[in-house]
TORTORTI-101953 format. One record per residue (C-alpha): x negated, z negated, y negated; residue in three letters. Coordinates in steps of 0.001 Angstrom, whole numbers, padded with zeros to 6 digits, always signed. Layout:
% TORTORTI-101953
XZYALA...
//
This chain:
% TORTORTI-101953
+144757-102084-027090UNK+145672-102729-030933UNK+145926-106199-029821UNK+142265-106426-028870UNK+141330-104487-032119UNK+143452-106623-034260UNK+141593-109693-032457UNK+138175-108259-032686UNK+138991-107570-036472UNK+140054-111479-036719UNK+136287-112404-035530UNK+134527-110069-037485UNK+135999-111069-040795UNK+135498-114863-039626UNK+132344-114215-039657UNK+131483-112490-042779UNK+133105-115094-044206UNK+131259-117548-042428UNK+128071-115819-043583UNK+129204-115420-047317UNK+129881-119208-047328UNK+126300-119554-046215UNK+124664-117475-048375UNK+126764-118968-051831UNK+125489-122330-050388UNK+121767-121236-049982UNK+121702-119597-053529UNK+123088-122771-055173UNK+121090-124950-053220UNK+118092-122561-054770UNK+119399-122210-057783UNK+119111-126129-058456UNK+115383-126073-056925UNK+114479-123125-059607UNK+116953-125402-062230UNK+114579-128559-061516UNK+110855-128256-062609UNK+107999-130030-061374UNK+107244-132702-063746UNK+103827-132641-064540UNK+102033-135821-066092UNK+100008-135856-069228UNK+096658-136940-069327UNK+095130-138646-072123UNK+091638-139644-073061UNK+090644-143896-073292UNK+090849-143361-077095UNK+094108-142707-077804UNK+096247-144917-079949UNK+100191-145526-078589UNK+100432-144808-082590UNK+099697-141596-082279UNK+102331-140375-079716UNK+105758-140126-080877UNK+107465-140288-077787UNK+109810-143358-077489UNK+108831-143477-073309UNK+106637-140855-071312UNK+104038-141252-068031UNK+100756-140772-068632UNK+097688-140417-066760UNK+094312-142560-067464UNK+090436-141515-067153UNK+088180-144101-065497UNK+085982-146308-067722UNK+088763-146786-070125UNK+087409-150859-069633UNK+084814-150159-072511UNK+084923-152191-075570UNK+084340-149911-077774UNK+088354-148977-076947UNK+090134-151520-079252UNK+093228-153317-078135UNK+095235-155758-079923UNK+097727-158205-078441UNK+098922-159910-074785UNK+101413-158301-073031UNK+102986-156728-076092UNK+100609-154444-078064UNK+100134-153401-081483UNK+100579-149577-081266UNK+096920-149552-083051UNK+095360-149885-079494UNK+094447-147964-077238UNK+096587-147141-074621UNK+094547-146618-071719UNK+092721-150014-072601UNK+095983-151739-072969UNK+096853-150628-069007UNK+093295-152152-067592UNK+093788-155348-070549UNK+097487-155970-068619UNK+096362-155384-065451UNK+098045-152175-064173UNK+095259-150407-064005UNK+091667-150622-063531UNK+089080-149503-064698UNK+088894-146345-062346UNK+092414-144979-064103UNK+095461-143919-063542UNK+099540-143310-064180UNK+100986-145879-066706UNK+104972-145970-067239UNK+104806-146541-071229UNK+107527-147805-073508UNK+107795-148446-077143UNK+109337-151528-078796UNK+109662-153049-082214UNK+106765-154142-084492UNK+105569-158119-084058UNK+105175-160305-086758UNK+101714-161063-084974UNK+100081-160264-081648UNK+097326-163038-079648UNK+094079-161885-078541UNK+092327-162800-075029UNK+090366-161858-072268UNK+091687-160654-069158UNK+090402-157826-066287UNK+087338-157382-068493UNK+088397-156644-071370UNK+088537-158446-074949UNK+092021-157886-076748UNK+091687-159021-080517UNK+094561-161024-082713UNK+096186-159247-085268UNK+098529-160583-087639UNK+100825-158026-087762UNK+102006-154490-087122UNK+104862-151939-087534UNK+105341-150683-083973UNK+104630-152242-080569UNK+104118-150866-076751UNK+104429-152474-073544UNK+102247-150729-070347UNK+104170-150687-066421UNK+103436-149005-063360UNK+103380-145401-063899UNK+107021-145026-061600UNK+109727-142678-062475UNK+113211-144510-063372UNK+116402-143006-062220UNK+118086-141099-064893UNK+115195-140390-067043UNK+113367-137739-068072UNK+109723-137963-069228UNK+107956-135483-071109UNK+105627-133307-069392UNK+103750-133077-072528UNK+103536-134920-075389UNK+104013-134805-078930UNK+101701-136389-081501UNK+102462-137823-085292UNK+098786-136334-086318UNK+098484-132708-087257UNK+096151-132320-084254UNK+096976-133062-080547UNK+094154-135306-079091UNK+095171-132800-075810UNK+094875-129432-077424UNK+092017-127640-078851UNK+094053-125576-081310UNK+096035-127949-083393UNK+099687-127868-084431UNK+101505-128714-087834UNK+103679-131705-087279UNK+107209-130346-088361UNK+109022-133191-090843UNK+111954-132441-088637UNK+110638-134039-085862UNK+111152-137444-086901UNK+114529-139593-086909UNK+116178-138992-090170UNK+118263-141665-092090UNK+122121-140673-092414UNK+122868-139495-095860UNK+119715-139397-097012UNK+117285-136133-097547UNK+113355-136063-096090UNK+111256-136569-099266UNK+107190-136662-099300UNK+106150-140180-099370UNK+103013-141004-101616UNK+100907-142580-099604UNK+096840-143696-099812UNK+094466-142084-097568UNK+092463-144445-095565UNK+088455-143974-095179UNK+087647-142236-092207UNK+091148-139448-092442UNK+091000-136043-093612UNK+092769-134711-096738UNK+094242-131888-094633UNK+095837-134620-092305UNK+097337-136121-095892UNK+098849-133168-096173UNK+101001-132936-093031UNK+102258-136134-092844UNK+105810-137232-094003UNK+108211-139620-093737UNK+111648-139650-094536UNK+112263-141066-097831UNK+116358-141676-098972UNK+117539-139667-101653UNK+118795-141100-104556UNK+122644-140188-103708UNK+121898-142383-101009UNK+122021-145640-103225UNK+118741-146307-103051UNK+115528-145246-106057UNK+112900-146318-104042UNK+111554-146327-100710UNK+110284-149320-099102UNK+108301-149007-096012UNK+107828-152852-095268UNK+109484-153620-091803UNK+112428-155774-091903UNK+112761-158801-089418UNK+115216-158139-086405UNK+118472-159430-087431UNK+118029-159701-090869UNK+121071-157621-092554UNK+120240-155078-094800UNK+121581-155617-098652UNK+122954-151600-098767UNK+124985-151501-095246UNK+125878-155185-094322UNK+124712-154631-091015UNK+121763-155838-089186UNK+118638-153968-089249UNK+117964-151700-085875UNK+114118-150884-085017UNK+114047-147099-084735UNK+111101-145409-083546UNK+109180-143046-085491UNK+106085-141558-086143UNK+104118-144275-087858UNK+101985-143745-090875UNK+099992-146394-090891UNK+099113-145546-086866UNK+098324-141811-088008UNK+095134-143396-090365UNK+097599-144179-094230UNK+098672-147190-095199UNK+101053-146966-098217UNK+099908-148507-101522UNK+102063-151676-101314UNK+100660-152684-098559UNK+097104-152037-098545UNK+096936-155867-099860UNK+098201-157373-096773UNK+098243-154934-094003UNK+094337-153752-092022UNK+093551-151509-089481UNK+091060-154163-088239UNK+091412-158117-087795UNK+090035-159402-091190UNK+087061-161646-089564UNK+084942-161106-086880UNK+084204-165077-087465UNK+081184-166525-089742UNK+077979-165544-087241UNK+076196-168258-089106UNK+078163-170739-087396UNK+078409-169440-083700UNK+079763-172836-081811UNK+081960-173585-078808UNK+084085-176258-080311UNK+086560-178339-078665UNK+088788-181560-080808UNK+089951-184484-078957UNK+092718-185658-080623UNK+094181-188831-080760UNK+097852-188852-079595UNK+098646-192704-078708UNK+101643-194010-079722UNK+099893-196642-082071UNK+098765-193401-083903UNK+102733-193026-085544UNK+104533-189432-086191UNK+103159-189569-089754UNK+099319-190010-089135UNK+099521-187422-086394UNK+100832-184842-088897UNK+097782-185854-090877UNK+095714-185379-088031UNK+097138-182105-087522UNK+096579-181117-091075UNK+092875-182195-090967UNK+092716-179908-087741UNK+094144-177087-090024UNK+092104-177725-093029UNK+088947-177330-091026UNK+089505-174237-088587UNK+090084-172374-092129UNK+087214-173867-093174UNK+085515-172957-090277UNK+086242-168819-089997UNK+086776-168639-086351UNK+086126-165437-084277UNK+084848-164127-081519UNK+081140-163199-083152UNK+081762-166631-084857UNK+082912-169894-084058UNK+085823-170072-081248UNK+087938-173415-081384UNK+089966-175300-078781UNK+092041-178797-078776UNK+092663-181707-076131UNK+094987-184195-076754UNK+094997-187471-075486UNK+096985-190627-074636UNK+097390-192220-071406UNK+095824-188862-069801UNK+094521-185757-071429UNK+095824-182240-071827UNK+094709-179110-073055UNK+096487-177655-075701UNK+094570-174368-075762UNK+091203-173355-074444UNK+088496-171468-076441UNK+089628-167787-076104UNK+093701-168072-076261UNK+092804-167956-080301UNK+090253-165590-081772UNK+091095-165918-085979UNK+091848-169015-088253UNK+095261-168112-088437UNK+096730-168072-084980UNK+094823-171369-084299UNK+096716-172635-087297UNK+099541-171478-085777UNK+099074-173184-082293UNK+097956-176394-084117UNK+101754-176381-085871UNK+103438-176596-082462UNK+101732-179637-081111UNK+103572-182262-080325UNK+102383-186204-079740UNK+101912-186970-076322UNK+102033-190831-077245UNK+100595-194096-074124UNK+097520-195402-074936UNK+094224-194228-076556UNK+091724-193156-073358UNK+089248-191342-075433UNK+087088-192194-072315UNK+088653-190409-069853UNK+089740-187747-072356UNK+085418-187052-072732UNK+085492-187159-069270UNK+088164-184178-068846UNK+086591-181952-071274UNK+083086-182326-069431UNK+084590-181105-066065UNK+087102-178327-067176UNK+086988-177782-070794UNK+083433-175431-071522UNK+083597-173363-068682UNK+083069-169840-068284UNK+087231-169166-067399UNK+088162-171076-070540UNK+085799-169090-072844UNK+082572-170843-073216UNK+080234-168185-074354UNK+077186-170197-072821UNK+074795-169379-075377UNK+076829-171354-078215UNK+076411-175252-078695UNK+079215-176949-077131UNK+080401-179236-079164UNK+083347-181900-078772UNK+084524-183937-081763UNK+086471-187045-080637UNK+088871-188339-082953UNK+089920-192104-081904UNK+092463-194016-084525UNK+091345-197705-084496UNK+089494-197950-081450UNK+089864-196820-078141UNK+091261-198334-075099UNK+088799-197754-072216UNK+084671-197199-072571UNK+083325-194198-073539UNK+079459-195057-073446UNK+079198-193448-069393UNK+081602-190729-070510UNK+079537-189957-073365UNK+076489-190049-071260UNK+077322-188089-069126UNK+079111-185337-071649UNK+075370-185156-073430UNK+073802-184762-069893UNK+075831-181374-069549UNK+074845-179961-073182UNK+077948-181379-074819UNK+076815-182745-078379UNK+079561-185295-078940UNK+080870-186026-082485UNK+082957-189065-083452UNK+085907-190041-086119UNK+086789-193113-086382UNK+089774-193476-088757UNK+091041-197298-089864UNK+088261-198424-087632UNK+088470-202711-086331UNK+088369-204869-088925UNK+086023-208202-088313UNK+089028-210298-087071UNK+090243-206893-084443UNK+087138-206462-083476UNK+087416-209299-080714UNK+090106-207196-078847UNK+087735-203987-078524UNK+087068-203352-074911UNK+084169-201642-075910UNK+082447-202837-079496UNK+080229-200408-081581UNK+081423-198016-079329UNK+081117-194888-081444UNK+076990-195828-081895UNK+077063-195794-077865UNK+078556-192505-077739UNK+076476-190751-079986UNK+072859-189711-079454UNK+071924-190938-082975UNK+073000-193838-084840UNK+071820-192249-088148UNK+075239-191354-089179UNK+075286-187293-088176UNK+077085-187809-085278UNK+079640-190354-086177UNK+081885-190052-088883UNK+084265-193305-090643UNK+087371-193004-092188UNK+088563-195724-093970UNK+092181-194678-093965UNK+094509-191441-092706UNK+095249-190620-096284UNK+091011-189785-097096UNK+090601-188007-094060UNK+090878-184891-095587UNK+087597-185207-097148UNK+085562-185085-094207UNK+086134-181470-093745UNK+083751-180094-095566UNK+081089-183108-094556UNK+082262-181568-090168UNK+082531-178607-090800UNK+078535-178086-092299UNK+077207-181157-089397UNK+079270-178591-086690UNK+077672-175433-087998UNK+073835-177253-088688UNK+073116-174978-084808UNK+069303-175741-085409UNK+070048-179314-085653UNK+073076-179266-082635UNK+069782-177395-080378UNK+068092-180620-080917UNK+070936-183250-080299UNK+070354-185590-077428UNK+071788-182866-075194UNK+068481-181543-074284UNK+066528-184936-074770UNK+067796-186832-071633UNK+068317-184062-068822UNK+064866-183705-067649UNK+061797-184512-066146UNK+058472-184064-068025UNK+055266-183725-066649UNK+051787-183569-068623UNK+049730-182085-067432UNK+046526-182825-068968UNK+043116-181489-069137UNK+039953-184067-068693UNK+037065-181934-068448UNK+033688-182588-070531UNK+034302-180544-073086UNK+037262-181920-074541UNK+035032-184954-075372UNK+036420-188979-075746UNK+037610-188670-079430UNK+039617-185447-078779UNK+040667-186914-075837UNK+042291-189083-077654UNK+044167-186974-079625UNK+045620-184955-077110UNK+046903-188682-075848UNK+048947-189033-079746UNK+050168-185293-078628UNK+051690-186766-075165UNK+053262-189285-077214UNK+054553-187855-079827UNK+056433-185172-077611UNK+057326-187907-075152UNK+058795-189959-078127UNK+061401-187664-079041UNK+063273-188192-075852UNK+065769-190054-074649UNK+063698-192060-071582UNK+065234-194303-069193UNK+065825-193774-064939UNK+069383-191891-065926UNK+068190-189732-068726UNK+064663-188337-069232UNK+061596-189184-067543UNK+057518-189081-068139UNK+055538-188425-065661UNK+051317-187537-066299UNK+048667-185889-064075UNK+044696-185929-065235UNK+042698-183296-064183UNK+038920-181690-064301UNK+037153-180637-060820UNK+039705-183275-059416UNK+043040-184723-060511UNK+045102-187948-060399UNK+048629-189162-060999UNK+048282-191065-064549UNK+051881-192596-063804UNK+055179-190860-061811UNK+058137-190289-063125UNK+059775-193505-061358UNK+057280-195732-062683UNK+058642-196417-066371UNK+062250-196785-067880UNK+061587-197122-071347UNK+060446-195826-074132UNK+057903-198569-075100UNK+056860-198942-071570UNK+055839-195237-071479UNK+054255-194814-074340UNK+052151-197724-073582UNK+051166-196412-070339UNK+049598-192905-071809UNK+047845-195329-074106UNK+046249-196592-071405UNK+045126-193211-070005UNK+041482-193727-069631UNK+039357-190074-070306UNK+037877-188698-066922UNK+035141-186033-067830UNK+034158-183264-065315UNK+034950-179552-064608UNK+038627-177663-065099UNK+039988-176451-062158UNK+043821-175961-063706UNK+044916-173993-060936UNK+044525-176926-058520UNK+045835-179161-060990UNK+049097-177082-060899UNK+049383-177369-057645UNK+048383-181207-057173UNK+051283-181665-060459UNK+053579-179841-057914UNK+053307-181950-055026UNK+052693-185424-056111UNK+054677-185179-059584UNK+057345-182795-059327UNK+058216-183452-055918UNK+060024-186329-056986UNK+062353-184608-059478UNK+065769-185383-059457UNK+067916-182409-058285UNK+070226-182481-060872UNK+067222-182858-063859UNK+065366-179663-065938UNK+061716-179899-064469UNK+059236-179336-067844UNK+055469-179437-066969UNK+053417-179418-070397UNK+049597-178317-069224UNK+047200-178801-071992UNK+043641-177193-071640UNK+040931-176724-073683UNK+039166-173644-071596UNK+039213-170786-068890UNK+039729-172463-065716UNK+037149-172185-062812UNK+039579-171520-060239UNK+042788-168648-059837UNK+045598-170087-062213UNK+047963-167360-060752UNK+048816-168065-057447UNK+049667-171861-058686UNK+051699-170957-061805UNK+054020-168285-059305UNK+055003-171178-057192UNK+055257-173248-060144UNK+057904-171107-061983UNK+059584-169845-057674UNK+060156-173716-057622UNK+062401-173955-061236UNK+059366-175467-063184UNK+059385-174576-067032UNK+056315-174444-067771UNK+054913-174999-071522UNK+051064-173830-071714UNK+049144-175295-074719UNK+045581-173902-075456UNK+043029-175604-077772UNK+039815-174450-079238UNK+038378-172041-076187UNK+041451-171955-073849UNK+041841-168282-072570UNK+044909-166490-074150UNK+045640-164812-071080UNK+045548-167481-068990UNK+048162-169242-070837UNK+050546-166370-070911UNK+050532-166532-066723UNK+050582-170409-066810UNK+053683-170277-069420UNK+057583-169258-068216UNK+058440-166031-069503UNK+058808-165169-072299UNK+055123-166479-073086UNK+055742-166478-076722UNK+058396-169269-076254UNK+056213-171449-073622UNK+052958-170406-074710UNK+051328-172225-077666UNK+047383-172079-079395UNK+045679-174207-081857UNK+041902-173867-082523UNK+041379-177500-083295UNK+042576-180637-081125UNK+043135-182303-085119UNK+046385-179588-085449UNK+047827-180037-082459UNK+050452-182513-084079UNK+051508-179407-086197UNK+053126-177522-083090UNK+055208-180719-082067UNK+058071-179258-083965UNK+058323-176140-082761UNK+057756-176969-079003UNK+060762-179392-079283UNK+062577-176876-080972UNK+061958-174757-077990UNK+062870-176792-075149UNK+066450-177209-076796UNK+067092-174266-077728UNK+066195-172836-074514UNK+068216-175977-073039UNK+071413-174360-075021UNK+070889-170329-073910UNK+071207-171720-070401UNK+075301-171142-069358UNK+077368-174684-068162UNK+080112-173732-066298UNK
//
């Protein structure tokens, strides 16, 4: 019996502690639940600055739309601590632009940060800045904590409606040395109370040092006082929080300097000559020139935006219009060339920057003038006339330096002779530019630079005066008379005479019309110039009624059906009346079918009529004069009009 009680003792005290066992194990198993809280990620709005948050690394959670411009960034990759943070994410491509968690971790200043355009938004060039960030997926490392809320340099949280003085404490202090106010100089737009709660650490004079200097050593460099290289640290920056001290007010912005000159809005690309006939010498010059003239030039992204090809055997892009938006970083990326050397294929460098160079993905803006300025030392050694041709035909105005051009005696080994006249759309010396030797080359930079900028004058360049095929369009009715008749003939050609006419570039083409129309000449008919303008000479005057809708139409099918797909279709109707039949029906299909249509009214044409006949907007294609004697006087501006609306139009 005390056997059985000593045994059923045994089992009881097994299993209390069996139970007690359990239960320590269930309370430490809860007491590391209640000793782990949940960590709970910040959210932030799309305008605030990485300068503005303290913390070293933290998670953070983006609204949507933080894709906006109006959300600065600044930098690739690597950001100036001046942008915003959200806008960073979507700018590196962790996030888009409907939000999220961002992993983000601060690094040192850079002595300058590239601008460019990537998942919709524009980052801008700065030169430099104190404190850097770099955006990753917002994923937890191992063995770090984040904040679950986070602490800001200003004396107001961007989170919190009630606002917090930002303890001195708070930042990283300097060993042996004791935190001192810092003057500093209030920047527009900052409040004096913010002024007031804002300090840095300052060292003491015990420390071995009388003043403070708050300009960012380079990493490496050894400081003077400890022989030892200088470490970033981070801290709350001032210049993020809206104060820039005094010394450095001179050098240091919160914004890029330039915006660009808007007087001088161009898509500019340089060919540059990198043979190895050119020599290391001469290509330094080259580079200079290149230099001299994007500082000349003030290049930005409301301003002119510059790009370089070099060439030799084959060309090469050495960077595209939007890797660069200021003067200085292009000066920067024209340093680092390097000659490519082979022969000098200006030709088939032309060629290249037609098919890839202005495209939308490289940053042509579309409605800027392209422009491509071909530097060739000596002469080049294949033909550029086709090249040329062809670079015009796509709304490239082409520009030419010729620098030590053939003397009489080299001129016999030229594969293509006069060829910078053949690549040019004027040989009235805008176009094409010569250098007698390397060492005056420097003083065609301002000469360029002003030809480059002249965008009335580029709007005009052959670019728009041999990609199309004009139609007239012209009214014969009885009340237009024989002598006026006439003059609206001297219109035709004076219009006609500005282009470029032959079976590749433009072509004339002329319809009469009054109750009844016929086809003056087709567009096929005539390849020159002369030859044209001697055939609306001949244009004898029909007399009758004006029936302009049917005219329209008859233009459509008998002229314009004969366009060349790849040419601008331009009909140019001149009437002196209403019409006696519907104009509308005739100028829908006209403008359905891709016809620009130009509507010039003389004496008792009908205003309204016009604005149907003319493409929208009717104040570009719509024109009046009340005599036939002053219809010379709108030549100008209809020209003007064509090319300009020639340049709005996007080559990609």
């Amino acid at each position: 019996m005390g056997i059985v009680v000593l045994t059923m003792k045994a089992s009881v005290i097994e299993m209390f502690l069996v139970l007690l066992v359990t239960g320590i194990h269930s309370n430490q198993e809860m007491m590391k639940k209640m000793k782990r809280p949940k960590f709970t990620v910040p959210q932030i709005s799309c305008d605030v600055r990485a300068g503005k948050i303290t913390n070293v690394e933290f998670i953070v959670k983006c609204p949507p739309g933080c894709q906006d411009p109006r959300y600065h960034v600044y930098g690739t990759d690597v950001y100036a601590s001046y942008s915003s943070v959200c806008g960073a994410a979507v700018h590196s491509g962790v996030l888009d632009n409907s939000g999220g968690k961002i992993l983000v971790r601060k690094v040192a200043g850079q002595s300058g940060y590239k601008g460019s355009y990537s998942n919709g938004v524009r980052s801008l060039s700065l030169p430099r800045w104190r404190e850097s960030f770099v955006v990753s997926e917002g994923k937890p490392q191992k063995g770090i904590t984040y904040p679950s809320s986070l602490t800001y340099s200003s004396s107001k949280s961007p989170a919190a409606k009630a606002g917090e003085t930002a303890r001195a404490d708070q930042s990283p202090s300097v060993p042996g040395t004791a935190a001192q106010p810092v003057t500093v100089t209030q920047v527009p737009g900052t409040t004096a109370t913010e002024a007031t709660h804002t300090i840095l650490p300052k060292p003491s004079p015990s420390a071995g040092s009388t003043t403070s200097s708050l300009q960012p050593q380079p990493m490496g460099q050894r400081s003077k006082d400890l022989g030892e290289p200088a470490l970033w640290k981070p801290e709350p920056v001032l210049l993020d929080a809206g104060f820039v001290p005094k010394e450095e007010l001179s050098t240091q912005s919160l914004e890029p300097a330039s915006q660009g000159d808007p007087s001088c809005k161009v898509d500019l690309s340089f060919l540059i000559d990198g043979s190895s006939s050119i020599g290391k010498r001469r290509f330094r010059i080259q580079k200079q020139f290149l230099t001299d003239v994007a500082q000349t030039l003030d290049i930005g992204p409301a301003g002119p935006l510059m790009g370089v090809v070099q060439y030799g055997d084959n060309p090469a892009t050495q960077f595209n219009l939007k890797t660069h938006m200021n003067s200085q970083d292009v000066k920067a990326a024209i340093e680092k060339i390097s000659q490519r050397g082979g022969l000098s294929n200006a030709g088939r460098a032309i060629s290249f920057v037609t098919k890839n160079f202005f495209s939308k993905v490289n940053g042509n803006r579309g409605g800027a003038p392209n422009v491509a300025v071909v530097m060739v030392d000596g002469w080049p050694t294949d033909k550029v006339e086709e090249a040329s041709r062809l670079a015009r035909e796509s709304g490239i105005n082409i520009f030419f330096i010729t620098i030590e051009g053939a003397s009489e005696n080299e001129k016999q080994y030229m594969l293509e002779p006069n060829f910078a006249n053949k690549a040019v759309c004027r040989t009235n010396g805008f176009y094409s530019l010569t250098v007698q030797n390397w060492f005056s080359l420097h003083k065609t930079v301002q000469p360029l630079v002003k030809r480059v900028c002249d965008t009335d004058r580029l709007a005009c360049s052959k670019t728009c005066f041999n990609s199309a095929d004009i139609g007239f369009v012209i009214d014969g009715s009885s009340s237009v008379g024989t002598s006026n008749f006439r003059t609206v003939l001297q219109f035709v050609a004076n219009l006609s005479r500005e282009f470029e006419i032959s079976d590749t570039d433009t072509r004339i083409g002329a319809v009469q019309y009054t109750y009844e129309q016929r086809l003056e000449f087709g567009f096929d008919e005539y390849s020159t110039k002369s030859d044209v303008l001697n055939a609306i000479k001949r244009v004898g005057y029909w007399s009758g009624g004006t029936s302009t809708g049917a005219a329209i139409n008859y233009a459509l099918e008998l002229l314009f059906k004969k366009s060349k797909p790849n040419k601008r279709k331009l009909m140019v109707l001149i009437t002196d009346g209403r019409s006696y039949d519907d104009i509308r029906i005739p100028a829908m299909l006209a403008h359905h079918k891709g016809v620009i249509t130009y509507a010039i009214g003389v004496a008792w044409a009908a205003q309204d009529e016009l604005d149907v006949i003319a493409t929208h907007p009717a104040r570009d294609h719509a024109f009046f004069v009340d005599e036939f004697d002053n219809l010379y006087k709108i030549v100008p501006k209809v020209i003007q009009n064509i090319c300009t609306e020639f340049n709005s139009q996007p080559r990609n």
